[in-house]
N, C-alpha and C positions, 0 to 999 in steps of 0.2 A: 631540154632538147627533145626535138620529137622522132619518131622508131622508123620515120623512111629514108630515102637515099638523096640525093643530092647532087648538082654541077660543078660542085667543086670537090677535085678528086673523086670525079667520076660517081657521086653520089647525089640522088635527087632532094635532098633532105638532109639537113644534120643526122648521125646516129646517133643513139640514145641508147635507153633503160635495155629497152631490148635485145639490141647485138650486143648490149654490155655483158648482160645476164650470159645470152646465149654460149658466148666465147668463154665465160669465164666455168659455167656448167663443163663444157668440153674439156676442162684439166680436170675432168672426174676418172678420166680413161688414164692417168697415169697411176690412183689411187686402184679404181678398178682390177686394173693387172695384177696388183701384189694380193692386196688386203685379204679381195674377195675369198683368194682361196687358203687363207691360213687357216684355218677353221677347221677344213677337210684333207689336213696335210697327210696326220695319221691316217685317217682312212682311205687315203690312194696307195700308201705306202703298202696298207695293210695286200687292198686290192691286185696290186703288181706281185706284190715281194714272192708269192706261189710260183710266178714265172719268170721273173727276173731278179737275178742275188744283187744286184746294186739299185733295187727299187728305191730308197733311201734317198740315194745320190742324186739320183734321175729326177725323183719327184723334189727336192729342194731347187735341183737345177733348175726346173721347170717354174718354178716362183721368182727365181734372179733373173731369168734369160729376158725377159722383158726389159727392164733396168739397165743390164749391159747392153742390150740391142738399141738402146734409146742412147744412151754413151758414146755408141759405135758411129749411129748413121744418122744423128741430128745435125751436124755439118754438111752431109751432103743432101740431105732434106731440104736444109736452108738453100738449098743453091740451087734446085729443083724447084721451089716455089718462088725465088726473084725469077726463074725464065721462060717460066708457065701461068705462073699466077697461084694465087693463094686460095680461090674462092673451089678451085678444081680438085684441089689436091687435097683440099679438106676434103669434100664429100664423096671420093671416093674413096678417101682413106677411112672417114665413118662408117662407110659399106664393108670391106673390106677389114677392118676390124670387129665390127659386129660377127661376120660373118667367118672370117678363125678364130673369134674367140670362143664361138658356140662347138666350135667342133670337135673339142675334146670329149664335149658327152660325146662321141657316136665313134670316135677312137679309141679302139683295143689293144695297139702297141704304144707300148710307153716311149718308145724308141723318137717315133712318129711325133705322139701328142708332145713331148719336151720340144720338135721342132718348130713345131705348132704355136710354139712360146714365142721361139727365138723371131719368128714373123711376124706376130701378134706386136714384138718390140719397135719393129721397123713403120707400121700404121700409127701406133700409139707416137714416135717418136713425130711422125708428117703429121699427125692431128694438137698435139701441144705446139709443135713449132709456127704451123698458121695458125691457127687461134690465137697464139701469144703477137706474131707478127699484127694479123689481122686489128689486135688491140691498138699497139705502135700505129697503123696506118690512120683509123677511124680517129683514134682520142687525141689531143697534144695537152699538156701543161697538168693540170690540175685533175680532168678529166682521164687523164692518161694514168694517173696515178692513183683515182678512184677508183678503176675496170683491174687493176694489178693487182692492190690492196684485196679485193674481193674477188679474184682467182687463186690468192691465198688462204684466204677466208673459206673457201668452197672447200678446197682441198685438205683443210685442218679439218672442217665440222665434218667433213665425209667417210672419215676414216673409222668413227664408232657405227655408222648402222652401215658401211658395206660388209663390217667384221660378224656384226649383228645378222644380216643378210642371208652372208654365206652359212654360218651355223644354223641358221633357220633351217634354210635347203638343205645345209647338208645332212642334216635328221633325216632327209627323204633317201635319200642317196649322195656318193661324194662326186659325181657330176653333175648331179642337179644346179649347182651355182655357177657354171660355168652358162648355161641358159640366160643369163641376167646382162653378157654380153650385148647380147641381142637387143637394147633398150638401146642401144647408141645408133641404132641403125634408124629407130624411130627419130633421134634429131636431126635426121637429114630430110626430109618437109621444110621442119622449123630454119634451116641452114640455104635452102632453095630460097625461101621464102624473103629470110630477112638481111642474107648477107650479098652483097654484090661486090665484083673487085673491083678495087680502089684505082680509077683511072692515071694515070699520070706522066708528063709529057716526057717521048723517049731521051734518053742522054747516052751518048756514048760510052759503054763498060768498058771500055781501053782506057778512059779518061780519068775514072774514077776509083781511084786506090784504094782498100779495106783499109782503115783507119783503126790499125792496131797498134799504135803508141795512145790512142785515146780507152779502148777500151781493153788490150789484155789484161792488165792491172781487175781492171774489173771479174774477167774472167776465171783468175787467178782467187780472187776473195770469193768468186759463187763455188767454185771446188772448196776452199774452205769451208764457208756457210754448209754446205750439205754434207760436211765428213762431221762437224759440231753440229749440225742439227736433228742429225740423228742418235747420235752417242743417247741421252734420256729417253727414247720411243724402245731402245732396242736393248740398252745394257741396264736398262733399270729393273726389270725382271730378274735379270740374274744375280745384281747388287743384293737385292734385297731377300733373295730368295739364300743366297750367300751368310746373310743376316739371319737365317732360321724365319724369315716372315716368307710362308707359303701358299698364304690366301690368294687364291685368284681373283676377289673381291680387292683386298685391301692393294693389291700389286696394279689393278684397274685401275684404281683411287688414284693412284701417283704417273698412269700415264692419261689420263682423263685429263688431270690439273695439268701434265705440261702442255695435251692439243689445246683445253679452254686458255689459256696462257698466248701459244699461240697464233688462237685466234683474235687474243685481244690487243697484242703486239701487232699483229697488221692493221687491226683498225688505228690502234693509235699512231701508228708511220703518219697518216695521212695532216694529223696535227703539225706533226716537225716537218712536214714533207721537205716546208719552204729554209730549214736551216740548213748551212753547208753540209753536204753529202759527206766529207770526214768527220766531220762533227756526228750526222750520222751512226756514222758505223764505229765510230768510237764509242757510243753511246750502246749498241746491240751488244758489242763485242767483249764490254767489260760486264752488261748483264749478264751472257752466255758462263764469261770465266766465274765470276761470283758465283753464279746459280752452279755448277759444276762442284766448287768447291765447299759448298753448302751439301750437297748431293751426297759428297764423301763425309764429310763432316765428322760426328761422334760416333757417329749408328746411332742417332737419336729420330726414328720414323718420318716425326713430324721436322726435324728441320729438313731431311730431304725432300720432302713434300716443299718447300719453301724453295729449295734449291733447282727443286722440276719445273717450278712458277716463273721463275728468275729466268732459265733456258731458255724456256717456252716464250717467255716475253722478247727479249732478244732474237730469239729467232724469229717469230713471226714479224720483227720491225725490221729486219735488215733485208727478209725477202725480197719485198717490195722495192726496198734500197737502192738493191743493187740493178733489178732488172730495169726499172726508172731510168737508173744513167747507164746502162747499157744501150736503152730504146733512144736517148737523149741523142746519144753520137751518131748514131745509124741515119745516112741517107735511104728513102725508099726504096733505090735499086739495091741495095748491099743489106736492108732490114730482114729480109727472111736468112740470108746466109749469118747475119749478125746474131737473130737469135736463136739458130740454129746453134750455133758455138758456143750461145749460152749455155741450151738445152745440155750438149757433149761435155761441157765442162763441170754443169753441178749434177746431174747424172753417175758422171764415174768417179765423183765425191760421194755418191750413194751409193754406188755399189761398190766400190771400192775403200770405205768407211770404215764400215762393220773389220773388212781384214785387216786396217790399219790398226784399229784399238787391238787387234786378236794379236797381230806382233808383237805393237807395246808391248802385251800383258806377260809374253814366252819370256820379253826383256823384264821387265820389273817382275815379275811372280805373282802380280797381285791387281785384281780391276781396278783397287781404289786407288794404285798406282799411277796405273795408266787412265784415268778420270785427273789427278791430277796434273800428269803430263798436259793432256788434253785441255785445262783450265789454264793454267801457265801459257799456251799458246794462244787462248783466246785472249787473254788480258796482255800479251807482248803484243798483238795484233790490234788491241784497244791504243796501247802507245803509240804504235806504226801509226795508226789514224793520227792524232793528234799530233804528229809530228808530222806528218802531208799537210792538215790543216796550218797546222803556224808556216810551213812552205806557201801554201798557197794563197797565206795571207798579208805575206811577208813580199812578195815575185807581186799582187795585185795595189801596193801600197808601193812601189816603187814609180 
């Protein structure tokens, strides 16, 4: 395919390599928000706590509020870009997050810079939700499922040198990383340049139904995918550390293996792309629960290392999965409000995650408890699949 625009659906040129890359680069701003400033967490802490006794609070708040703010207002994002367009709403939403996300250097109340989060949520949520739509409109079949796979792939490999990144800066000072915002603001040239909105002939919105018996089901499995896909990034630290292993080195090691993991679980989706979508996620879902209970296993190091592999695999194959047939069902006019509600649903599976395991654990007494919990529902969820598959194979054979 070659990288200009086209007359069909409003584009002079098949898109290509280019707007692939481009859009897929843009889901760097929702790694961006978190990662960058883990680094520097203590030392803002540090920096407030002389002035504010809940500095603590404030500055962790300040690392979520993006997350929740993405949870919150990606449904009405989506529905702001089917009645404007997609190509507008990105590029100023680029500007516009460039441009608070810089501005906690030069902010002195903590009060303020945490709001400054919660706004940062609402640009980050309108620049994933077009970019992701933007994908749906350019790509169909195959193609569609190439530009997905490799906006997951961005997002896995990205997460070691934005952590890398922020620590770098924050040696200098702990606002110095928040400057790094500022680089998104340079992809709107590139965003001018190569993206154009997707023409397409009007239909009446009175006419046309959200077709939610086709996709909440789906909806429903990306909240699961993102409360199990983070369980190994974020409780693996404390497992092991749990364990008497408190190398920051060797506790890298085990969440290294689940990003490269993965990253190679989205690549490989693109093999099965073509087999039944239960089939699918029956297949991610029983890697996630195995790898889970591997994780727990004897407290033998290296089989948890095997069991982060397993996760990581599965997760990275279902990503793709799911978003595929959610982009599937979606007419043009209803695609941005469609993955807008993608975006709200596995969003508040990520922020809302982390609190779920924290209940578990008040219930059982124990992580490796609640890690089991957590595995048992991915491998009942593995079932569920394969029991929609023999439905839907059983309802097509009739």
């Amino acid at each position: 395919m070659s990288d200009g625009m086209n007359e069909t659906g409003g584009l002079r040129t098949a898109p290509g390599t280019s707007q692939g890359i481009l859009l897929g680069l843009l889901s760097l701003v929702s790694v961006a928000a978190s990662v960058l400033l883990a680094p520097v967490l203590p030392s803002m802490v540090a920096h407030f706590a002389p002035l504010d006794p809940h500095a603590e609070t404030k500055v962790v708040l300040a690392m979520m509020a993006p997350a929740l703010m993405v949870a919150v207002s990606s449904s009405f994002v989506g529905i702001l870009i089917d009645k404007i367009g997609r190509r507008s709403v990105l590029i100023v939403s680029l500007l516009l997050y460039g441009l608070i996300g810089i501005s906690p250097a030069f902010i002195h109340d903590l009060n303020i810079l945490v709001c400054s989060r919660f706004l940062l949520g609402i640009f980050e949520a309108a620049i994933m939700v077009a970019s992701t739509t933007l994908i749906g409109d350019y790509f169909e079949g195959k193609e569609r499922q190439k530009w997905l796979i490799m906006q997951t792939v961005f997002v896995a490999v990205s997460g070691i040198p934005f952590i890398l990144i922020g620590g770098v800066l924050g040696q200098l000072h702990w606002n110095v990383p928040f400057y790094v915002y500022g680089v998104f603001i340079l992809a709107i040239p590139a965003a001018l340049t190569l993206l154009r909105e997707p023409s397409h002939r009007p239909r009446d919105d009175n006419s046309l139904a959200f077709p939610w018996r086709d996709v909440i089901g789906f909806y429903a499995i990306g909240l699961l995918v993102a409360i199990l896909f983070l369980i190994v990034p974020i409780q693996l630290p404390f497992l092991l550390t749990q364990r008497g292993i408190t190398s920051p080195l060797t506790i890298s090691v085990g969440n290294m293996a689940n990003s490269f993991a993965i990253l190679v679980g989205s690549i490989y989706f693109r093999r099965r792309a073509d087999h039944p979508v239960w089939a699918n996620f029956a297949f991610a879902f029983a890697f996630i629960g195995v790898g889970l209970l591997l994780v727990v296993g004897t407290g033998n190091f290296w089989l948890t290392l095997v069991g982060a592999v397993l996760s990581g695999l599965g997760g990275g194959f279902i990503l793709p999965a799911v978003v595929s047939e959610i982009l599937r069902h979606l007419p043009f006019e209803l695609r941005g409000r469609g993955t807008g509600r993608w975006q709200t649903s596995y969003f508040a599976g990520s922020f809302g995650g982390p609190l779920i395991v924290l209940g578990i654990t008040s219930l059982t007494g124990a992580l490796e408890s609640t890690l089991i919990v957590m595995a048992l529902v991915s491998l009942a969820s593995a079932l569920a699949s394969l029991v929609a598959l023999y439905k839907v194979r059983t309802v097509s054979q009739d």
